[in-house]
TORKOL-4160 file (C-alpha; in steps of 0.2 Angstrom, whole numbers, padded with zeros to 4 digits, m for minus):
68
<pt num="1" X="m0025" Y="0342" Z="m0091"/>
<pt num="2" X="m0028" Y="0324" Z="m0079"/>
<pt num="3" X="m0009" Y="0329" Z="m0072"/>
<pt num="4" X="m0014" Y="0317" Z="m0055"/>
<pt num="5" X="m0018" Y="0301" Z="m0052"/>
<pt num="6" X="m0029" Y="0294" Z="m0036"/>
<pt num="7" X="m0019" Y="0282" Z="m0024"/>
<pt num="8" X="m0032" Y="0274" Z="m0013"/>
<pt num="9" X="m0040" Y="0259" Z="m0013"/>
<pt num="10" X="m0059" Y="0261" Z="m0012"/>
<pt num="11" X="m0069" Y="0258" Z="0006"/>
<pt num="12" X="m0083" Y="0243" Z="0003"/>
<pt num="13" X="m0097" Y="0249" Z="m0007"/>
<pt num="14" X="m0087" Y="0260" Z="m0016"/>
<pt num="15" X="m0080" Y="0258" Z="m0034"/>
<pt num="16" X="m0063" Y="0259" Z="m0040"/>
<pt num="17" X="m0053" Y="0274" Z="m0043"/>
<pt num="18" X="m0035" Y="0269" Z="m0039"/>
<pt num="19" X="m0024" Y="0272" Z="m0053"/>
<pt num="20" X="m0036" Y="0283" Z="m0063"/>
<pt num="21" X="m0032" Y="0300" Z="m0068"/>
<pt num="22" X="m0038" Y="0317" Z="m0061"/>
<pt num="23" X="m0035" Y="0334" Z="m0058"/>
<pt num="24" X="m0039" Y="0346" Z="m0044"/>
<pt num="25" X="m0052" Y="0359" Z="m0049"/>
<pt num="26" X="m0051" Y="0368" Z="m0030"/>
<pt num="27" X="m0040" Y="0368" Z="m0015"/>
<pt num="28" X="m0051" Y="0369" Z="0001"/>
<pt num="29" X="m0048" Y="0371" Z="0019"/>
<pt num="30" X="m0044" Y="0356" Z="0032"/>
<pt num="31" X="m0035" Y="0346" Z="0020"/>
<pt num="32" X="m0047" Y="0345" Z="0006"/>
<pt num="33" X="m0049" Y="0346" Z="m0014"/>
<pt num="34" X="m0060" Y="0345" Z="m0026"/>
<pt num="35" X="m0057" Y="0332" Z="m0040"/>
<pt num="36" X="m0063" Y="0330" Z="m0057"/>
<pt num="37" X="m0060" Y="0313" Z="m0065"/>
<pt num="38" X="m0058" Y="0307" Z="m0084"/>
<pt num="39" X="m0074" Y="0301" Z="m0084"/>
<pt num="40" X="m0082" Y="0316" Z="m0078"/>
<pt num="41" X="m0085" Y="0314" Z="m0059"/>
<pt num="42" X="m0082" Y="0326" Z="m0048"/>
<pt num="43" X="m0078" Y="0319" Z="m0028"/>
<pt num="44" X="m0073" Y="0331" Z="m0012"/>
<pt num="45" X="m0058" Y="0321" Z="m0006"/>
<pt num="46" X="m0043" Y="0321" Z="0007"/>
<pt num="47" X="m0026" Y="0330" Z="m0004"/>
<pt num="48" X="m0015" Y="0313" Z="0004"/>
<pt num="49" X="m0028" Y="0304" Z="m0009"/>
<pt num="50" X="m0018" Y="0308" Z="m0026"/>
<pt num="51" X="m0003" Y="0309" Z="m0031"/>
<pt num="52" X="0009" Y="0316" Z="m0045"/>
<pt num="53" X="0007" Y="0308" Z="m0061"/>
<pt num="54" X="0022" Y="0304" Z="m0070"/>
<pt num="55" X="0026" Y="0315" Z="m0084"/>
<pt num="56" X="0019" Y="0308" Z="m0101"/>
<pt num="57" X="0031" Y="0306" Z="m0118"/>
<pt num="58" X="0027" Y="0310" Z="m0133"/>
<pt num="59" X="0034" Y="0295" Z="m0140"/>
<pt num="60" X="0025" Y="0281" Z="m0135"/>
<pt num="61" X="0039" Y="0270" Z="m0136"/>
<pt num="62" X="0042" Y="0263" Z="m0117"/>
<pt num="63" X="0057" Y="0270" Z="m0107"/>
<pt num="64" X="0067" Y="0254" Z="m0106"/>
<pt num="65" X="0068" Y="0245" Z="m0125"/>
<pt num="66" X="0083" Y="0246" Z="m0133"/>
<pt num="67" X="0084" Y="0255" Z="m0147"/>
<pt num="68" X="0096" Y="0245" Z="m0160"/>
């Protein structure tokens, strides 16, 4: 379950990961965690790096039409 999504822009050289979804395999010390993304790539990175997703609906209907 990818319940996180990655927050920071990338450094030059680097590609883009803000705004794709993760999860945390491992927790390790010195403010670091181990990360798995959808596509399958693991990176060691700082925890202030991700953040929460927000919860997903089952409907995929978006939050703010108006239903009639």
């Amino acid at each position: 379950m990818f319940d996180h999504i990655w927050f920071w822009n990338p450094r030059m050289g680097e590609k883009t990961r803000k705004g794709k979804r993760c999860r945390v395999l491992k927790r390790g010390k010195r403010n670091s965690i181990m990360v798995e993304l959808e596509d399958g790539e693991i990176v060691i990175a700082s925890r202030y790096s991700i953040r929460k997703a927000p919860p997903t609906f089952r409907n995929s209907e978006n939050l703010f039409t108006q239903h009639s």
